[in-house]
ZANU-463317 format. One record per residue (C-alpha): residue number from 1; residue in three letters; x, y, z. Coordinates in nm, 3 decimals. Layout:
 num residuo       X       Y       Z
 NUM     ala       X       Y       Z
...
END
This chain:
 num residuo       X       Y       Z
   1     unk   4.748  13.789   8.558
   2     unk   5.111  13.897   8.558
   3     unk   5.114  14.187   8.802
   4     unk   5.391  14.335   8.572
   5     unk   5.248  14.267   8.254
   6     unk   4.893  14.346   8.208
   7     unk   4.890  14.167   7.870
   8     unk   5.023  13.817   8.049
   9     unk   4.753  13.614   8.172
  10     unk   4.602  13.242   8.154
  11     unk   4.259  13.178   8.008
  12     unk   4.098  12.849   8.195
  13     unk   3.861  12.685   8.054
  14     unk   3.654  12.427   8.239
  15     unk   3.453  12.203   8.068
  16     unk   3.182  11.974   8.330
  17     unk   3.171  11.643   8.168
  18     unk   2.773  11.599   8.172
  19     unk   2.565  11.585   7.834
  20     unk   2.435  11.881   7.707
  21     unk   2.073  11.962   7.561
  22     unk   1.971  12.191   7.286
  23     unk   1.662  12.433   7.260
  24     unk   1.600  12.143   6.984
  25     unk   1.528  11.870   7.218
  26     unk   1.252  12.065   7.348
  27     unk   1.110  12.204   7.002
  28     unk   1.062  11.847   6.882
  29     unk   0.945  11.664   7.157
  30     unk   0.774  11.885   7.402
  31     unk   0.441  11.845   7.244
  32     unk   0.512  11.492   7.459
  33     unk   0.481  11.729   7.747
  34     unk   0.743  11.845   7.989
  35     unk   0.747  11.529   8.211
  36     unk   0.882  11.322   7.873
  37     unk   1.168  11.582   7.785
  38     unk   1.301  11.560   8.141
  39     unk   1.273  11.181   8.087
  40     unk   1.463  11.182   7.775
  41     unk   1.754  11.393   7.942
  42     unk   1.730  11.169   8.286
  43     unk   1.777  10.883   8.042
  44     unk   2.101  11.063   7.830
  45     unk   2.224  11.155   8.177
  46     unk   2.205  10.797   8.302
  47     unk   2.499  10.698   8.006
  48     unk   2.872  10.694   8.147
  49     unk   3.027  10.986   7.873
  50     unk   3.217  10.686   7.714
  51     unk   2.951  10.462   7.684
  52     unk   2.745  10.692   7.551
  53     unk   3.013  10.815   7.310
  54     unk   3.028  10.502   7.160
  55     unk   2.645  10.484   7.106
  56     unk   2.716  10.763   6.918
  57     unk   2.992  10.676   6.731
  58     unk   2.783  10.387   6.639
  59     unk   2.457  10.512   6.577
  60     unk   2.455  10.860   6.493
  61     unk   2.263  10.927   6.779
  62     unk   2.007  10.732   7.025
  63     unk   1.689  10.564   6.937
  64     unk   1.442  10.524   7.268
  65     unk   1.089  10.427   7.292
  66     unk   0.965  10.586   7.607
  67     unk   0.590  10.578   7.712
  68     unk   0.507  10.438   7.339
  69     unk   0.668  10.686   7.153
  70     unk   0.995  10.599   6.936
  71     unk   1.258  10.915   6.958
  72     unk   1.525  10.971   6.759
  73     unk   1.784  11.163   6.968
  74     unk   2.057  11.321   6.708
  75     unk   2.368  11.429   6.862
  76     unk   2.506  11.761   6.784
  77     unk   2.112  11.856   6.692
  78     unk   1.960  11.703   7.041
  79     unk   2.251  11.698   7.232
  80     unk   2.608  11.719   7.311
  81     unk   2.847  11.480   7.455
  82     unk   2.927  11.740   7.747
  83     unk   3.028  12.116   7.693
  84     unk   3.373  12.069   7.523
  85     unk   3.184  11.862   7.238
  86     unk   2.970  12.190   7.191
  87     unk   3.271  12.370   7.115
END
């Protein structure tokens, strides 16, 4: 802030450049049990952002079969790219 103008200041944003997860991922698959949502995020976390990004781009989204069970992982619905893609 300006100390001589109250009305000059700078807004920061920071945005950390790890995936984000929605209430959604949860909903849909936690009747998998907690140990296979924290396996599905250890899994989105493993992707470098522009790797994953392109999986995206490419797919829509990410298909995984973990312990059996095929999952459809939608971005924007399951997750986000990091916090500025949430924006």
């Amino acid at each position: 802030m300006n100390p001589d103008d109250e009305k000059d200041f700078v807004k920061l944003f920071i945005y950390l450049a790890a995936p984000k997860f929605t209430a959604k991922l949860t909903e849909d698959f936690g009747a998998h049990g907690p140990s296979f949502v924290n396996d599905l995020k250890s899994y989105i976390l493993q992707h470098e952002r522009k790797a994953l990004a392109e999986l995206v781009k490419a797919n829509g989204g990410l298909t995984v079969v973990l312990n059996g069970v095929k999952v459809v992982l939608q971005h924007k619905v399951h997750f986000y790219l990091d916090a500025r893609d949430k924006m």
